[in-house]
C-alpha positions as CSV (number, residue, x, y, z in Angstrom):
1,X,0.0,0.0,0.0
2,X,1.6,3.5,-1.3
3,X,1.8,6.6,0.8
4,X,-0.9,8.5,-1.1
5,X,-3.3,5.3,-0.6
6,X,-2.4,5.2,3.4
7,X,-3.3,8.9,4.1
8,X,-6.7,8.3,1.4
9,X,-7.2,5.5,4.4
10,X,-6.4,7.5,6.8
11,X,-8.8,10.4,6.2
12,X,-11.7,8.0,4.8
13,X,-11.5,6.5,8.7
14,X,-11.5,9.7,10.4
15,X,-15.0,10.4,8.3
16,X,-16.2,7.2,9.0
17,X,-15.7,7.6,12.5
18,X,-17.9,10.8,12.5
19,X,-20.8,8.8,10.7
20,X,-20.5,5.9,13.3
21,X,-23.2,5.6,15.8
22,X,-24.2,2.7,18.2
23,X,-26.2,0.9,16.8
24,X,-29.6,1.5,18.7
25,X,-33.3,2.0,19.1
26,X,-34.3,5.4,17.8
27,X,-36.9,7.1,19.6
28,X,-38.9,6.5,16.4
29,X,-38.5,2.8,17.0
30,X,-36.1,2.4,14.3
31,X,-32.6,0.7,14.2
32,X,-30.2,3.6,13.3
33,X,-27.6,1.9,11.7
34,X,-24.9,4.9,10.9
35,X,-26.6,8.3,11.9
36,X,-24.9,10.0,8.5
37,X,-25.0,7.5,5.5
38,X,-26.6,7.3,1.6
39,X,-27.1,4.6,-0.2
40,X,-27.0,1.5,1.9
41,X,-25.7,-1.7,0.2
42,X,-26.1,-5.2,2.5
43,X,-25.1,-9.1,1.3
44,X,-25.2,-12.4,3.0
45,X,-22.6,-14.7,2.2
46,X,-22.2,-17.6,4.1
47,X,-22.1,-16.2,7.5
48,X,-21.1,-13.4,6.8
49,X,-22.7,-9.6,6.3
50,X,-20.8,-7.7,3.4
51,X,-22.0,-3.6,3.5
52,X,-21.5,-1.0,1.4
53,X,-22.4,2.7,1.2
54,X,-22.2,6.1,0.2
55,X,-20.1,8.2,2.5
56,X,-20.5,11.6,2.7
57,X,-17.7,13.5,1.4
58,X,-15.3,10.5,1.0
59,X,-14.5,9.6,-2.9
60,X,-13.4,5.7,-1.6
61,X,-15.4,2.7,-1.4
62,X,-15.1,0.9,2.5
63,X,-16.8,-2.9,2.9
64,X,-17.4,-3.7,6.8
65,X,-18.2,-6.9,7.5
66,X,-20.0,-8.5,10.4
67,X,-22.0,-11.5,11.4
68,X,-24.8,-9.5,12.8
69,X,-26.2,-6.3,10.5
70,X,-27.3,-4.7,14.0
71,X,-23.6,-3.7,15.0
72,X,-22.5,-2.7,11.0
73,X,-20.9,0.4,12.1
74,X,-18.7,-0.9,15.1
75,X,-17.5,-3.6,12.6
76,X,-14.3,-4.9,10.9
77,X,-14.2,-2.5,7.6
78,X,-11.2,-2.0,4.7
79,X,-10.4,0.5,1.9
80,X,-11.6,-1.4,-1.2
81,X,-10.5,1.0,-3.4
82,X,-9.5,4.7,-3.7
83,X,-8.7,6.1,-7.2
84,X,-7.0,10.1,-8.1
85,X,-8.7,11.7,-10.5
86,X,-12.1,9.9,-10.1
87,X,-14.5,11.8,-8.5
88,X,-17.9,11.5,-7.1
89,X,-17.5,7.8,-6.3
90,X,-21.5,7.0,-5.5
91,X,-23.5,4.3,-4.0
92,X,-21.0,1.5,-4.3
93,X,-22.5,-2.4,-4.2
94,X,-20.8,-5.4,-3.5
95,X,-21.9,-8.5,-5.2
96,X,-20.9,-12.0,-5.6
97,X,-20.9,-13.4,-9.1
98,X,-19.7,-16.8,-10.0
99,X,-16.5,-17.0,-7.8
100,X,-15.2,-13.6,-7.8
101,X,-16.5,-10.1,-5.6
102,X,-17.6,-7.4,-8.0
103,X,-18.4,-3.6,-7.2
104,X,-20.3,-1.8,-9.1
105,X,-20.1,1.9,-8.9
106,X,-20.6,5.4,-10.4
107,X,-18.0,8.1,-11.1
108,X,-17.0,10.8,-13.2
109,X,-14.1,13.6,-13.9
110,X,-15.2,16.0,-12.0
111,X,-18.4,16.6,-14.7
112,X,-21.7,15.4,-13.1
113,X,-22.7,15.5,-16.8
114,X,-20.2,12.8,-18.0
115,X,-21.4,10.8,-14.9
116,X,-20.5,6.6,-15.6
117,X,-20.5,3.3,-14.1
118,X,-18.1,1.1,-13.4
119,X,-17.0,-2.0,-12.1
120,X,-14.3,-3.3,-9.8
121,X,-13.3,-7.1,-9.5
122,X,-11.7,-9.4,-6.9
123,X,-10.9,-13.1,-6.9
124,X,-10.7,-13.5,-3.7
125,X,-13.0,-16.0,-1.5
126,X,-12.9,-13.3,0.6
127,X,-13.5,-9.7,-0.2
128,X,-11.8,-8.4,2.8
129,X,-9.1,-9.7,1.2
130,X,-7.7,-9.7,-2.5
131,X,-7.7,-6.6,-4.7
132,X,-10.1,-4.8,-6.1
133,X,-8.8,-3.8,-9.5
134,X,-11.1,-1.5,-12.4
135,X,-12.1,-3.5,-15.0
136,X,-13.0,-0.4,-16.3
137,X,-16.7,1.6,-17.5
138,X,-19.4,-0.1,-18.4
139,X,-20.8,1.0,-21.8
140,X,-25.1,1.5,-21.9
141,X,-25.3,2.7,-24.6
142,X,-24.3,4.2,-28.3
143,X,-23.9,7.6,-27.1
144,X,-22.5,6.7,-23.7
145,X,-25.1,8.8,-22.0
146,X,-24.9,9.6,-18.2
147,X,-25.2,6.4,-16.0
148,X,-25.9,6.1,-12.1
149,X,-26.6,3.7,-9.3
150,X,-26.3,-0.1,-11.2
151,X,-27.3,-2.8,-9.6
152,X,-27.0,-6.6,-10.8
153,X,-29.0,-9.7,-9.8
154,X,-28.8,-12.9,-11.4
155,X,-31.7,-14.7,-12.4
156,X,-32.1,-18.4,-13.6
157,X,-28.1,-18.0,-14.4
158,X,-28.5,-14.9,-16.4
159,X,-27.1,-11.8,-14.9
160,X,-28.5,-8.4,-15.4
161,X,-27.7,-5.2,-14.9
162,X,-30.1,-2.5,-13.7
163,X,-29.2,1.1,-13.5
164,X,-30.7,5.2,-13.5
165,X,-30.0,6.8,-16.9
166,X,-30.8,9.7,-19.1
167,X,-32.8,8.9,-22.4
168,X,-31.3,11.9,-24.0
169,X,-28.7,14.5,-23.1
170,X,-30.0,16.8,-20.7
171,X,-31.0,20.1,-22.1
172,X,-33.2,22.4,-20.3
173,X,-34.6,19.4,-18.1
174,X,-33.3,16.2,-17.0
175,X,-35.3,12.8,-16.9
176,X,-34.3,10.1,-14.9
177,X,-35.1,6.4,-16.1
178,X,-34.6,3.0,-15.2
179,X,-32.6,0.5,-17.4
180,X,-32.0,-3.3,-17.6
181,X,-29.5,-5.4,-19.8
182,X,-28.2,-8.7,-20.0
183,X,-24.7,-9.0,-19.3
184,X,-22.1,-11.4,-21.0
185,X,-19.9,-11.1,-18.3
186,X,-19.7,-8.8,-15.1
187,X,-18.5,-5.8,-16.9
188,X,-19.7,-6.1,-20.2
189,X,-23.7,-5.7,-21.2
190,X,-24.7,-8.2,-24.5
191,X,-27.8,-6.8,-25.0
192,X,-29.6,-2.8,-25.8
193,X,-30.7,-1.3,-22.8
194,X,-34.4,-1.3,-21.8
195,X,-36.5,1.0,-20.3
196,X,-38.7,-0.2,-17.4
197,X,-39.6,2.9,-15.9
198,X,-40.2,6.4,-16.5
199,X,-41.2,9.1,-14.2
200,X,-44.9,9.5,-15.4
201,X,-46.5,9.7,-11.7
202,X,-47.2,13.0,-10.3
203,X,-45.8,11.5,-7.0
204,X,-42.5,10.3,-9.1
205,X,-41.9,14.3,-10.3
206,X,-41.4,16.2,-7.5
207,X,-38.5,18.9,-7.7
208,X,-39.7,21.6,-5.8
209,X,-40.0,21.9,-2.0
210,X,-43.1,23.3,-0.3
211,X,-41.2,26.5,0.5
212,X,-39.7,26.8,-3.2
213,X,-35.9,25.1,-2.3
214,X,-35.9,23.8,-5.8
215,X,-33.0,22.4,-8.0
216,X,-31.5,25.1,-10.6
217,X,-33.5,22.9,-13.7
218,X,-36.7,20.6,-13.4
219,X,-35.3,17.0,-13.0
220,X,-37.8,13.8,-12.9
221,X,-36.4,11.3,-10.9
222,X,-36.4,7.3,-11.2
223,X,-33.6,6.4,-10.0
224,X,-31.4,4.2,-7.5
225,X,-33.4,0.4,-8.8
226,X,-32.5,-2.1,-6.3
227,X,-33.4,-6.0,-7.6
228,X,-34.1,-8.5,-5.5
229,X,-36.1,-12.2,-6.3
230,X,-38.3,-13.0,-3.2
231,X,-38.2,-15.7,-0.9
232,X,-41.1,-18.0,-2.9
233,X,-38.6,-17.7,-5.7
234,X,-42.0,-16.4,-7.9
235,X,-41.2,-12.6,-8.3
236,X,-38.3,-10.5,-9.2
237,X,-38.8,-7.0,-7.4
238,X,-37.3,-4.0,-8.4
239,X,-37.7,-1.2,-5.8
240,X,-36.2,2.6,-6.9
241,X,-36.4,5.8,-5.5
242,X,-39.0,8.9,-6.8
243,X,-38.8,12.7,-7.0
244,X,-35.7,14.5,-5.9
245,X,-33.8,13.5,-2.7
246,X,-33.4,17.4,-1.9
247,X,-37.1,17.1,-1.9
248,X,-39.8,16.0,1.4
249,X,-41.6,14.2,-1.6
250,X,-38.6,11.8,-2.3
251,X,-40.4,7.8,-2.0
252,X,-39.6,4.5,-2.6
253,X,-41.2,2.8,-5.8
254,X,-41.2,-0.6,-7.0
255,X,-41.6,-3.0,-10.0
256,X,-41.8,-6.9,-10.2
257,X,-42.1,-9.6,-12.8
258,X,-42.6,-13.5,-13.0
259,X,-38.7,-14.6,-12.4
260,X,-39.8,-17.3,-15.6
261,X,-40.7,-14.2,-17.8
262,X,-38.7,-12.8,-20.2
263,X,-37.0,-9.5,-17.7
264,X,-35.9,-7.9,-20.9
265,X,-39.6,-7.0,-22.2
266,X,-40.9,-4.3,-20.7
267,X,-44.6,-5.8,-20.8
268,X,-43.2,-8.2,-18.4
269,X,-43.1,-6.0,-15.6
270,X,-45.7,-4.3,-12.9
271,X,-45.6,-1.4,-11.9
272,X,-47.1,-0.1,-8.0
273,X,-49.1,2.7,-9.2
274,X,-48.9,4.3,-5.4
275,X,-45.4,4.9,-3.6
276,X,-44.1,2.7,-0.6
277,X,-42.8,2.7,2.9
278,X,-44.4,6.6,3.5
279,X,-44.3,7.5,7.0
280,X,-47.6,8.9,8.6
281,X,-45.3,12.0,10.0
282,X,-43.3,13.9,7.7
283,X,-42.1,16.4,10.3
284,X,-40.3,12.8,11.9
285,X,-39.4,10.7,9.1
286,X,-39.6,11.8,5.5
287,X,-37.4,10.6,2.2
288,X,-37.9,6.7,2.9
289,X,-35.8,5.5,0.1
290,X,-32.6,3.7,-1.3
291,X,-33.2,0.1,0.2
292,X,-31.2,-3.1,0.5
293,X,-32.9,-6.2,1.9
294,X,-31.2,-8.9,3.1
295,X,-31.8,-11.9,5.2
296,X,-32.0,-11.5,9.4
297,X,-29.3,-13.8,11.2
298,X,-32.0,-16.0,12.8
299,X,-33.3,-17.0,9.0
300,X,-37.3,-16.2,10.0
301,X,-37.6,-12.5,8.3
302,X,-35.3,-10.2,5.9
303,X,-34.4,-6.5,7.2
304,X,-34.9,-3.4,5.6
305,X,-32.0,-1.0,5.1
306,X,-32.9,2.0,3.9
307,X,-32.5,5.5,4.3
308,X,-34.1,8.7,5.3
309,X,-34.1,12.2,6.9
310,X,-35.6,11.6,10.8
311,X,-37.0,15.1,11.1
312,X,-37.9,17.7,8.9
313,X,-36.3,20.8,11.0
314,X,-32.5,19.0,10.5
315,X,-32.6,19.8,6.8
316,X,-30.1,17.9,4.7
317,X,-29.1,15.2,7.0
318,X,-29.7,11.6,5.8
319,X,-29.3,8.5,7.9
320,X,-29.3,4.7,7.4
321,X,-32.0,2.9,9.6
322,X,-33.1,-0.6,9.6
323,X,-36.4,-2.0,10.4
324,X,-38.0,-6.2,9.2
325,X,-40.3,-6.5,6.7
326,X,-42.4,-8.9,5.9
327,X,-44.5,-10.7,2.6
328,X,-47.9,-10.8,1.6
329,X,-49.8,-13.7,0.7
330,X,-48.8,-13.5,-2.8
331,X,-45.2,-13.2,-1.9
332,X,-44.6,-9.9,-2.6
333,X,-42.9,-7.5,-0.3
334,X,-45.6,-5.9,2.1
335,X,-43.4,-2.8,3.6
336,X,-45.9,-1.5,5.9
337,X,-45.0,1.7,7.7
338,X,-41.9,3.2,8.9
339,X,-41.6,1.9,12.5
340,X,-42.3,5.4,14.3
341,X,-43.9,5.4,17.8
């Protein structure tokens, strides 16, 4: 490890210490997982539970890993990779695909505009261990067009790739979409993108705040698709995130499909007319969004990770909670309500 990689470390820990938190009961009735944290990333492997996130500020990717998702922030954690002249290094994922560790990310030079994903790989059995090294950007599409927040889930042995993208460049608006592609192999898509979902919902294009805070431009927001195949093995369940995050209105949206349909046609696919996961107060809990699910250690439920802002009077300050869920009789994810008092 180089000198410029040790202080990146260095300063990366110092942040993360400032985001840690005991893991606790909220007086909302929520787990608080880290009380500053975006875009929460959770895996079970084996005993093991594999996070990832979006630390303010910090333009590395840390895993932690744990055997209980309660105590994620006190846990054993390691700089997974750190890169100069990469910036904006967002909403890392860590997945497992075939026998190697793959994470997925989004960067850019320093132009939000040019924004990309990419993809880092490890052979490693264990991804505290091993390097991470680029295998470089993934390309969506013709005219490369801005990419953010991929995700992959394997289905039936076919792996896909699900990410937020712009249809067209961004001229005096920006629209936010959701894409899926097959992949040939973890960095490489082998089929055109397809568009699953649009915002088209008046609760999916939501840019201004009630006292006028507003984005510079009107942006329509799906983005932030998070795939997941539930527990009955009959659906495949796409949840995203709606409206702006600078916005009270921002929700948490979702799609599914027959895991024996065809994923890549568009007709395949459901989408919940009505957003999810909305708390009853806004003033305590609003911007329920940008999940991960993952199995509880005693194998009877799945938890939630997700994030939001836990009152409305501490502006722009976004933690990761944690909270079960549980299915309804079709299978499908029944989110209920945030767990507030």
């Amino acid at each position: 490890m180089n000198a410029k990689i040790i202080i990146a470390f260095g300063w990366v820990c110092m942040l993360l210490m400032s985001c840690h938190t005991e893991s606790k009961t909220d007086t909302t009735g929520m787990e608080v997982v880290f009380d500053a944290g975006y875009y929460p990333y959770c895996i079970q492997w084996q005993d093991q539970y594999y996070y990832t996130m979006q630390v303010p500020s910090a333009d590395s990717i840390i895993i932690y890993a744990t055997d209980d998702p309660a105590h994620l922030s006190q846990s054993r954690h390691r700089l997974a990779f750190h890169a100069s002249g990469m910036e904006h290094i967002w909403s890392p994922e860590l997945h497992r695909v075939g026998n190697n560790w793959y994470i997925y990310f989004e960067a850019d030079g320093g132009n939000t505009d040019n924004h990309q994903l990419y993809v880092l790989e490890n052979t490693s059995d264990d991804p505290m261990k091993g390097a991470f090294t680029l295998k470089g950007a993934i390309k969506t599409n013709d005219e490369w067009n801005f990419g953010l927040h991929p995700t992959s889930i394997v289905v039936h042995g076919q792996q896909y790739l699900l990410w937020s993208g712009w249809q067209h460049r961004r001229s005096e608006t920006e629209t936010q979409c959701i894409y899926i592609a097959r992949m040939g192999n973890p960095w490489t898509l082998d089929s055109e993108r397809v568009l699953l979902s649009q915002p088209e919902l008046e609760w999916e294009r939501q840019w201004i705040n009630p006292n006028g805070d507003r984005s510079n431009y009107p942006i329509f927001v799906n983005e932030n698709p998070e795939a997941f195949i539930t527990p009955n093995n009959n659906y495949v369940c796409v949840c995203y995130s709606a409206s702006g995050i600078w916005t009270i209105y921002h929700a948490l949206g979702m799609l599914y499909a027959r895991t024996d349909a065809d994923l890549l046609a568009p007709s395949s696919w459901t989408k919940v007319q009505e957003p999810l996961f909305v708390s009853d107060d806004i003033d305590q809990l609003y911007g329920t969004s940008n999940i991960s699910l993952v199995p509880a250690p005693n194998g009877k439920q799945y938890l939630l990770l997700y994030e939001a802002n836990r009152k409305l009077e501490d502006g722009w300050h976004r933690s990761v909670l944690m909270q079960p869920i549980q299915w309804d009789k079709s299978g499908l994810p029944d989110f209920g309500k945030p767990a507030l008092p």
